[in-house]
N, C-alpha and C positions, 0 to 999 in steps of 0.2 A: 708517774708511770706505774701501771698494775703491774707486780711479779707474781710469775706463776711456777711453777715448780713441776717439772714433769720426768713421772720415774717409770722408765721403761725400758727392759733388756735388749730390746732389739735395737742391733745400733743403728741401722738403716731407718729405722723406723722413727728414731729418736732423734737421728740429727734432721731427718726431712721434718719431721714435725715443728720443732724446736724452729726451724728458717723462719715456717710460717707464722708461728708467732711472731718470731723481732720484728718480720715484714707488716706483723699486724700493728705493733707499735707496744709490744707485750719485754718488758725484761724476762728472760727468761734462765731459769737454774734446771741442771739435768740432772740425772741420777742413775747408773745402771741395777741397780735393785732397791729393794725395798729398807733397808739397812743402814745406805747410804741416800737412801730418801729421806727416810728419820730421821737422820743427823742434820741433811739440809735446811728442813723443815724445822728444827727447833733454832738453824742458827739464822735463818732467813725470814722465817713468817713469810712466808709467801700470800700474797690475795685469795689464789685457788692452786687446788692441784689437781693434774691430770695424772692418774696411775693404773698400769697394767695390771692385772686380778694375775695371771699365773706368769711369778716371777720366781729365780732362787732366791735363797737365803730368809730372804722374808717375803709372803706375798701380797696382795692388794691389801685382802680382808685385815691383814693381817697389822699393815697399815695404818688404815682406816682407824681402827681400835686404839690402836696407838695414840693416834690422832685426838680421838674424841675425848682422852683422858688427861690430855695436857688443855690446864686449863687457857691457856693462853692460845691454842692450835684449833681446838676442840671449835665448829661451827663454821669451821673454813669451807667455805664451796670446794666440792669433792666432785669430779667426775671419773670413772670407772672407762677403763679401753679394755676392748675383750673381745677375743676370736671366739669365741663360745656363746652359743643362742640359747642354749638348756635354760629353761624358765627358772630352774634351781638356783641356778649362777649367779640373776640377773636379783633375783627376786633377796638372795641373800645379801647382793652389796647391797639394797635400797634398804632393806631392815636394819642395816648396820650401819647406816644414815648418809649413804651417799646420795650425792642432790641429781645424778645425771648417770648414764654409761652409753658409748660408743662403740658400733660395731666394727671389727679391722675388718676391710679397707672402709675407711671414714671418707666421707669428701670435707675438704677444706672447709666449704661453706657451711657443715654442719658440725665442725668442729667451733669456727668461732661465731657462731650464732649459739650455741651451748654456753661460753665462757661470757660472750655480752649477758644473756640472761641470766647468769648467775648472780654476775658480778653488779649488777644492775638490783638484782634484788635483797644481794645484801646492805645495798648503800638507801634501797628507798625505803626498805621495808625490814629490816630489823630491826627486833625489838630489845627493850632492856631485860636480861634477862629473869627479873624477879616479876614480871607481868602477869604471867599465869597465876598469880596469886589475887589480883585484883578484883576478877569476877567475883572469887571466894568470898571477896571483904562486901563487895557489892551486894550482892546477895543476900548475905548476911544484914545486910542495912534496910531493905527492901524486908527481910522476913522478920526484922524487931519491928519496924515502922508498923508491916501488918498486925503482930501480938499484941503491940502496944491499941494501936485503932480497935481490934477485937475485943481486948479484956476491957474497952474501955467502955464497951456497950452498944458501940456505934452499929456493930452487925447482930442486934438481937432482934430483929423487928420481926423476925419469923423463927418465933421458938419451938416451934414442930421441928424444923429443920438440925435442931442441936445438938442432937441423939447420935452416938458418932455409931457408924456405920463398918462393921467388919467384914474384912475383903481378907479371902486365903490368897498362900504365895503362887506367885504365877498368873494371879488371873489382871485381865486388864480394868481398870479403871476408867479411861476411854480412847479411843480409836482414832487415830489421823485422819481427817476427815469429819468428822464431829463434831455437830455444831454443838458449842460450851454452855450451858446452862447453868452452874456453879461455880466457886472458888472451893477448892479443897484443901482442908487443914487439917496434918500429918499428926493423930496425937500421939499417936505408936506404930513399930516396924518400920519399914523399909521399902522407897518408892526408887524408881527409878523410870526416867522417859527416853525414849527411842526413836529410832526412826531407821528404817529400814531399806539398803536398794535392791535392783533388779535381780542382786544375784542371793537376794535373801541374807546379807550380809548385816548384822545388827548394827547400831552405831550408839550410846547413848549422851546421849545431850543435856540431860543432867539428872543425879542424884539427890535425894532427898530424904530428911532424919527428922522424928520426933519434934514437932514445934514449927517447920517449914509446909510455908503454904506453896502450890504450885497451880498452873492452871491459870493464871493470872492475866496472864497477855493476852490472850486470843479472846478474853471477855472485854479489856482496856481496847484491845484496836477493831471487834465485832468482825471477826472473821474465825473461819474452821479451826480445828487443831491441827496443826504442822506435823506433830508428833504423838505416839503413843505412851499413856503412863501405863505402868507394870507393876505389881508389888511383887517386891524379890523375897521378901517373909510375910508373914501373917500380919495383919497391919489394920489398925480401927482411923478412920478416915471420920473429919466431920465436914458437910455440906454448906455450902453460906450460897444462899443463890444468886443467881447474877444479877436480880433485880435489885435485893439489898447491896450487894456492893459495888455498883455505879451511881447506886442513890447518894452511897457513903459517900464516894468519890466526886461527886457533882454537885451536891448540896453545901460541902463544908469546904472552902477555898482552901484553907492551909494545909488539910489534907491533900488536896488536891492536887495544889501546887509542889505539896513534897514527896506524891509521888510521881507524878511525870519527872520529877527532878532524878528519882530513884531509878525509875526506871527508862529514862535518858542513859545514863549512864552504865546498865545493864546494858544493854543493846550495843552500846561503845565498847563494852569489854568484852561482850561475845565476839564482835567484829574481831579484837585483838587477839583472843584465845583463837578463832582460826586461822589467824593470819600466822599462829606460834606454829601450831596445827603442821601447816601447811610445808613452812619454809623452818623449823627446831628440828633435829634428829630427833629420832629413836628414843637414845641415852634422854636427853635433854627433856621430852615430852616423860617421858616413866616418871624421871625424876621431877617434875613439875606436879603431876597428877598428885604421887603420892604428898609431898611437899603440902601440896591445899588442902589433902585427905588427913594428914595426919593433923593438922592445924585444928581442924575441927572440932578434933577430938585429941588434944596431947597426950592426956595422962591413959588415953587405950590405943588396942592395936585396931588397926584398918581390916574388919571383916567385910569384906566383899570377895564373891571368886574370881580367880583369876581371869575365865571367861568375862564378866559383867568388866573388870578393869581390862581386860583390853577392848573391849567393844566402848569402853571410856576414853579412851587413847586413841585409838582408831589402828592397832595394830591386828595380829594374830595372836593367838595363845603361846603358841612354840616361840615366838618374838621376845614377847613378855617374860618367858620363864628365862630366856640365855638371857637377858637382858638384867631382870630381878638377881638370876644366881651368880652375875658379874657385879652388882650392887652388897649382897649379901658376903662373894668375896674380899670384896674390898673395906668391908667393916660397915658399909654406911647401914646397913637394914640388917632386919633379921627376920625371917621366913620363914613360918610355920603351918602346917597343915590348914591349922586355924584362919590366919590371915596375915599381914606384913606391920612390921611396925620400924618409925624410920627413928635408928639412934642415934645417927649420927648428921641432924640435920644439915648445921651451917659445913660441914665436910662434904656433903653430898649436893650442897648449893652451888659451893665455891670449886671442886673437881669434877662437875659435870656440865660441860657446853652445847 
């Protein structure tokens, strides 16, 4: 039987609620504030919790936080109940990683069609949480495999093309929509690829350093580019044309073979990094980013801006920074003008859910 845990001052409100669970088939623990929700909750674990955003003593948000910082609570399906429609309200519990909120008066059927989905989705689709690192190592195997095939000769056949080519910061390399005519290899500065929605709203899809080729797929499966690359500094780019590297890739078998294998497995992990995306808080998503960010590079700090790392996360700026200056409170990171660098890794693995 799923227990759910639901902390709300209104006693009216709280005991009708509470019926319709047990009548759902839900064990259920109360709570009149937020104070004696956290005490519940550490001695219960509850499956999910349902809690009021303006309560005394302690409030939703206030919660919530609480929540995400016990490593054992931290990822519980959170849903928010609130008399308040202010987009501010709403918009600050979901940045603070709750999965759902409720408007009072709720209809029953929208209450437990909320809790089925939740709880549905933690059991088919959670992930381990050291996942978001996988792509990184993927990646990484996929961009030796390419160095190694490059220095080894195999894409010389058109040495016009060798000559690396420099691109200032800002400007595009190419355009979603684009039909691909190269592979691009990163020999200095700072790429990064996008992709953009309706509301002009950035997203980046992935990053790229010195030594990392990009560009790659949309030459392997003969279709447009999905997304835009950017150089976010001054950056000498070299060209390998598409005709030499599907020669590479179709003439020599064991390349071949090892990279559809490579890139089998890229495409597995991206699936998994949105699925983290999707259904990871906040907290958890920050700290995953920087975690793969800082792996890259150990012995330096993570220069990216803060805008460029939340358009890599997929939050807002202002998200990003309460988020980082609750990481930096807590000793795991240190944050400087310059960029972030994470000191206290396995602490900010093992305290972050």
């Amino acid at each position: 039987m799923k227990t759910i845990l639901l902390i709300e001052d209104n006693e009216i409100i709280r005991e009708n609620t509470a019926d319709i669970l047990e009548l759902a088939g839900y064990q259920v623990y109360v709570a009149e504030n937020g104070k004696v929700g956290v005490e519940k909750a550490l001695a219960v674990k509850p499956d999910l919790v349902i809690c009021d955003i303006m309560m005394p003593v302690l409030d939703g948000y206030g919660v919530l936080q609480i929540l995400n910082k016990n490593p054992q609570l931290a990822g519980t399906p959170f849903i928010f109940l609130t008399a308040k429609t202010e987009r501010t309200v709403l918009r600050k519990g979901m940045d603070l990683g709750a999965d759902d909120y409720l408007m009072k008066p709720f209809d029953e059927s929208d209450l437990l069609r909320s809790i089925e989905v939740r709880l549905n989705r933690v059991s088919h689709l959670k992930l381990p949480f050291n996942l978001p690192q996988i792509p990184s190592v993927q990646e990484d195997s996929l961009n030796r495999f390419l160095q190694e095939t490059y220095h080894e000769g195999k894409f010389q056949s058109y040495p016009t093309e060798r000559k690396p080519h420099f691109i200032p910061k800002k400007q595009y390399v190419y355009l979603e929509g684009d039909e691909p005519i190269r592979l691009f290899y990163l020999k200095s500065g700072q790429v990064k690829t996008i992709r953009t929605n309706g509301d002009g709203k950035e997203f980046i899809t992935g990053l790229y350093k010195p030594g990392d080729f990009f560009g790659y797929l949309p030459l392997f499966m003969h279709n447009d580019y999905t997304d835009s690359a950017v150089t976010i500094v001054d950056s000498e780019l070299t060209y390998i044309p598409k005709a030499d590297f599907l020669k590479v890739i179709s003439d020599d078998l064991e390349v071949n073979l090892k990279f559809i294998k490579l890139m089998s497995s890229r495409v597995s992990d991206q699936e998994k990094k949105l699925l983290g995306m999707a259904y990871n808080s906040l907290r958890r998503r920050v700290a995953d980013t920087l975690l793969v960010l800082q792996a890259q590079q150990p012995e330096k700090a993570i220069h990216l801006s803060r805008e460029n790392l939340a358009a890599m996360i997929g939050t807002t700026s202002e998200s990003l920074i309460r988020t980082l200056s609750e990481f930096k409170h807590d000793g795991f990171v240190e944050v400087t003008p310059q960029g972030f660098r994470v000191v206290q890794p396995d602490k900010l693995r093992m305290n972050v859910r």
